[in-house]
VORO-564784 format. One record per residue (C-alpha): residue in one letter; y, z, x. Coordinates in pm, whole numbers, padded with zeros to 5 digits, always signed. Layout:
BEGIN
AYZX;...
% end
This chain:
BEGIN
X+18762+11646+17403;X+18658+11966+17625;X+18545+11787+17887;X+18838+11567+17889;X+19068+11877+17870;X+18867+12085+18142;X+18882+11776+18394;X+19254+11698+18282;X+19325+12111+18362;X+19112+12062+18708;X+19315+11807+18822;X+19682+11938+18730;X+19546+12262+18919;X+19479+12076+19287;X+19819+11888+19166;X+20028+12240+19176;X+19847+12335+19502;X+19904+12019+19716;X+20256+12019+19537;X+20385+12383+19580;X+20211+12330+19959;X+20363+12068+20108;X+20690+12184+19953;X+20629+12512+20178;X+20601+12335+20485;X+20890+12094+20445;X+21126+12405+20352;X+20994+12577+20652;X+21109+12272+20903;X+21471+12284+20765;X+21716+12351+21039;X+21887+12667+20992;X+21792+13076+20970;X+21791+13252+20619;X+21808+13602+20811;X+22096+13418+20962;X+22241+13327+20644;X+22165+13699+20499;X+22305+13898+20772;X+22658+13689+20808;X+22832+13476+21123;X+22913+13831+21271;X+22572+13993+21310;X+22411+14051+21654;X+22038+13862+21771;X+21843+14240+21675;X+21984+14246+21363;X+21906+13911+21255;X+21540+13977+21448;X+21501+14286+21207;X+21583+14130+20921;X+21332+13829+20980;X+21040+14144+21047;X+21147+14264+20680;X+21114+13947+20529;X+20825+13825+20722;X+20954+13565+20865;X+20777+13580+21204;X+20432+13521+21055;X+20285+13140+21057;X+20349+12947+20799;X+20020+12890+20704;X+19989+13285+20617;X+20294+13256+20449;X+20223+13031+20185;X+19871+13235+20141;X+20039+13566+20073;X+20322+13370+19835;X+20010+13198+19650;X+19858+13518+19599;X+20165+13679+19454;X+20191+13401+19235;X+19849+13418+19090;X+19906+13779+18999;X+20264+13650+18843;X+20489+13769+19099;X+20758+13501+19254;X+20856+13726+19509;X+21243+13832+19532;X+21534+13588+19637;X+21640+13652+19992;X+22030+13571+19913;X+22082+13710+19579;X+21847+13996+19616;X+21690+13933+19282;X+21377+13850+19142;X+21324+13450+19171;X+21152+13483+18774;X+21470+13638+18629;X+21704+13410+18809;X+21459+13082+18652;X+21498+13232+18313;X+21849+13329+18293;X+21902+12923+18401;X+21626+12742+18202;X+21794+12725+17878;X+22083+12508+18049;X+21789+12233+18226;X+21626+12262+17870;X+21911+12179+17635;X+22026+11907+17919;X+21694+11709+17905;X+21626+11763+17556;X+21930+11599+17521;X+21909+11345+17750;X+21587+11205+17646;X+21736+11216+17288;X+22008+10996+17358;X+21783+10750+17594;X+21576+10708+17318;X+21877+10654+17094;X+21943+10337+17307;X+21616+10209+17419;X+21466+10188+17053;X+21723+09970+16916;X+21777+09766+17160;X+21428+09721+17227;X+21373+09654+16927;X+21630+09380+16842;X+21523+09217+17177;X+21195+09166+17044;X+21299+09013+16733;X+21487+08739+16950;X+21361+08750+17245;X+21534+08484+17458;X+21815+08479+17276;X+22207+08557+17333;X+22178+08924+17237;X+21866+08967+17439;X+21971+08819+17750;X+22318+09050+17716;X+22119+09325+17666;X+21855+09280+17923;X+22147+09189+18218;X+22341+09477+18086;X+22015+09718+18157;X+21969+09622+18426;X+22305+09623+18575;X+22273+09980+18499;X+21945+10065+18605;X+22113+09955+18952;X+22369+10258+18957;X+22304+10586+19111;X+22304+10871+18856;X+22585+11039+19090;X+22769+10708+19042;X+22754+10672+18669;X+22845+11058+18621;X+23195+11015+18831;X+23267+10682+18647;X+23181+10869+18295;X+23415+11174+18426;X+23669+10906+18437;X+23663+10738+18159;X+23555+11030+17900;X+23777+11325+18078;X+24025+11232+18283;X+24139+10886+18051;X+24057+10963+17759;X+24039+11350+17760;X+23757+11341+17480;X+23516+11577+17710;X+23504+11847+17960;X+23443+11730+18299;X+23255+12076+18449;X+23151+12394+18274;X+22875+12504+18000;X+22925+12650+17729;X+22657+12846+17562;X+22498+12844+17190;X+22640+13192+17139;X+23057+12978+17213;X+22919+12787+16886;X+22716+12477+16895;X+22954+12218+16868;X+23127+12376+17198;X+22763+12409+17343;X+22677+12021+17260;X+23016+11915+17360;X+22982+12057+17758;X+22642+11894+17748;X+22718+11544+17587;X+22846+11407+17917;X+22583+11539+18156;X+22331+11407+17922;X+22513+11077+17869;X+22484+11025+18269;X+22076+11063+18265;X+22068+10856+17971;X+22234+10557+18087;X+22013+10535+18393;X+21661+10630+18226;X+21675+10432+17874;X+21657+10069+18071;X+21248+10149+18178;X+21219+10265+17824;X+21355+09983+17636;X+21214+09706+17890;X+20836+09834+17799;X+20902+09890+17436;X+21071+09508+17415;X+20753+09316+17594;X+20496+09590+17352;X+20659+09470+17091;X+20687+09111+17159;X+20311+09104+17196;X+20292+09272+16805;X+20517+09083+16611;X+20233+08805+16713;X+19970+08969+16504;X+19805+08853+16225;X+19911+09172+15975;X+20283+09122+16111;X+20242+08723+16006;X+20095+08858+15653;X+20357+09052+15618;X+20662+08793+15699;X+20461+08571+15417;X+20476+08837+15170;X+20837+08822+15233;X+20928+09197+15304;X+21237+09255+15533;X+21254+09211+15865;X+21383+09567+15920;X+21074+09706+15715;X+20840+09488+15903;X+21010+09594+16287;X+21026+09966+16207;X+20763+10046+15956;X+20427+09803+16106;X+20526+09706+16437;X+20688+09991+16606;X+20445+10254+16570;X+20156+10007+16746;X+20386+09918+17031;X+20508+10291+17097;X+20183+10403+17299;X+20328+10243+17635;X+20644+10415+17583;X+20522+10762+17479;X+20320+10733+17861;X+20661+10595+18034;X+20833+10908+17860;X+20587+11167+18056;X+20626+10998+18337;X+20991+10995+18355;X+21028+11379+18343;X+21010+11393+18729;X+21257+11165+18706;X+21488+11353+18456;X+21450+11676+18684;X+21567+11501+18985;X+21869+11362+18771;X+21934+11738+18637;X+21962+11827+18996;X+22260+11598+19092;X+22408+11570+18738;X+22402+12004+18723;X+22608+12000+19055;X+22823+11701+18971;X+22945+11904+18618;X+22895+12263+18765;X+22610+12333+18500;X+22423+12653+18576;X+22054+12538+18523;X+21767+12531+18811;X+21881+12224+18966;X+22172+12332+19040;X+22015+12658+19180;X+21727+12442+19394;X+22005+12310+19562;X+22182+12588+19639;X+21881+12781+19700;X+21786+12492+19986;X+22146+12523+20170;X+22146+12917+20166;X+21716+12882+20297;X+21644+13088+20037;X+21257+12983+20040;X+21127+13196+19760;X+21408+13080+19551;X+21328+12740+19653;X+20932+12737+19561;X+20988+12932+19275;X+21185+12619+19134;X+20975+12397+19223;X+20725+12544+19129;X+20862+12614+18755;X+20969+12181+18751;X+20564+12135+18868;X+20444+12326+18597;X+20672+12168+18355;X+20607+11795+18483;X+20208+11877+18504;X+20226+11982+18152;X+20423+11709+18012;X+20181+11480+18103;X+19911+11621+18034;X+20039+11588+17639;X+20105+11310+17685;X+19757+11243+17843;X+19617+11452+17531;X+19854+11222+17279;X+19753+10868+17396;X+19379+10970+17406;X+19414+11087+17031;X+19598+10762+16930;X+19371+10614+17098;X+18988+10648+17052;X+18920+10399+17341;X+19140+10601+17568;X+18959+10890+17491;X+18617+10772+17571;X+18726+10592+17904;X+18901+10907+17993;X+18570+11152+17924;X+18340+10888+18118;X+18527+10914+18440;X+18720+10586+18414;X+19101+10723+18280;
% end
């Protein structure tokens, strides 16, 4: 299990270089000026010149992204060229919102892939699972941006049940908290549970054909028993992995869903941060969602090989 860790950590480190590189360069070909964008429409061509020698802006690219790295290593993000701040501060005073929206999120997709998936699998071909599966998919089809204006619709301008924009924190109480999230998270959820539920559904499928779940219909225990207590848990691996991998998808959901509902996480400040130019703002959240995807998966990695003794060994021998 060392080795598989150390070559598991060795990878997810060239991961956040490449990552966190490339990201530099593409930020650095957007049109636009951020000394522009500091100094203001009514600045003259040496002011904007001086402020670009201040921030460094003159120097390559290449040396750039070198001094950033370095900064980085010794913990520094550097300081954000519109708000003036430090880029670490502005990520923490913003990561509870992301948090508590993709905690939630995933909670709820999991709340409708599992029984669904499920039931599916029971009857698979039938009514319930054809309604299902079209359903799913039908969604899987609509843009996150989409379903959040149709759910602002229905839930707050209809039927008045939620708030459309705004966040409210733990400290407002936690029903108010949950309540300015619900919708936000409802949007990701309707879009990511269809992968989820489609993978559990054909896992499951292939279990409910194996011998101990044919013992177990002839010893005549329930079907509910037999689904949820000896066939879910062995068709689960493939969705745990699917889960990880998602998580790049849920932070580029939290991005549009944060602006859609005016949510003050870090994908709603990513996308400011990229129309202002603020660069160190910009690789300091991407950064932070690198780190956070990188070490997702690697649990997850760590999780399956532990299930999994098989896993584990191809992993360690060079072949996972």
């Amino acid at each position: 299990m060392i080795k598989l860790i150390a070559k598991k950590l060795l990878r997810l480190f060239f991961i956040l270089i490449a990552v966190t590189a490339i990201t530099f360069f593409m930020v650095n070909l957007l049109p636009g000026d951020a000394a522009y964008n500091i100094a203001g429409p009514d600045s003259t061509a040496e002011e904007i010149e001086n402020i670009r020698k201040d921030l460094g802006l003159n120097e390559n690219v290449v040396v750039r992204y070198l001094n950033w790295l370095f900064k980085v290593v010794k913990g520094d993000l550097g300081e954000s060229l519109l708000a003036r701040g430090l880029v670490s501060r502005a990520i923490v005073s913003r990561l509870p919102v992301t948090i508590e929206l993709l905690v939630l999120s995933v909670l709820l997709s999991l709340m409708l892939a599992i029984p669904f998936g499920v039931i599916c699998a029971y009857k698979p071909g039938s009514l319930i699972d054809k309604a299902v599966s079209s359903t799913a998919f039908g969604m899987m089809a609509v843009p996150v941006f989409v379903m959040g204006i149709a759910l602002i619709y229905i839930f707050s301008i209809h039927l008045r049940w939620l708030p459309a924009t705004g966040f409210s924190p733990i400290s407002a109480g936690i029903f108010a908290n949950i309540k300015s999230l619900l919708l936000p998270a409802f949007t990701i959820a309707m879009v990511e549970w269809v992968p989820l539920m489609r993978v559990l559904r054909s896992d499951m499928i292939t279990t409910l054909q194996e011998n101990y779940i044919l013992m177990a219909r002839s010893k005549g225990l329930p079907a509910p028993y037999i689904l949820f207590r000896h066939a879910l848990q062995p068709s689960s691996l493939t969705l745990i992995t699917i889960l990880g991998l998602q998580i790049g998808h849920l932070f580029g959901g939290s991005m549009i869903v944060e602006t859609i509902f005016a949510l003050p996480g870090i994908g709603r400040l990513l996308i400011g941060s990229i129309f202002g130019r603020d660069y160190a703002m910009v690789q300091g959240c991407i950064l932070f969602t690198t780190i956070a995807y990188v070490i997702v998966n690697f649990a997850v990695d760590m999780l399956y090989a532990f299930l999994d003794p098989r896993i584990r060994k191809q992993m360690v021998d060079g072949h996972g």
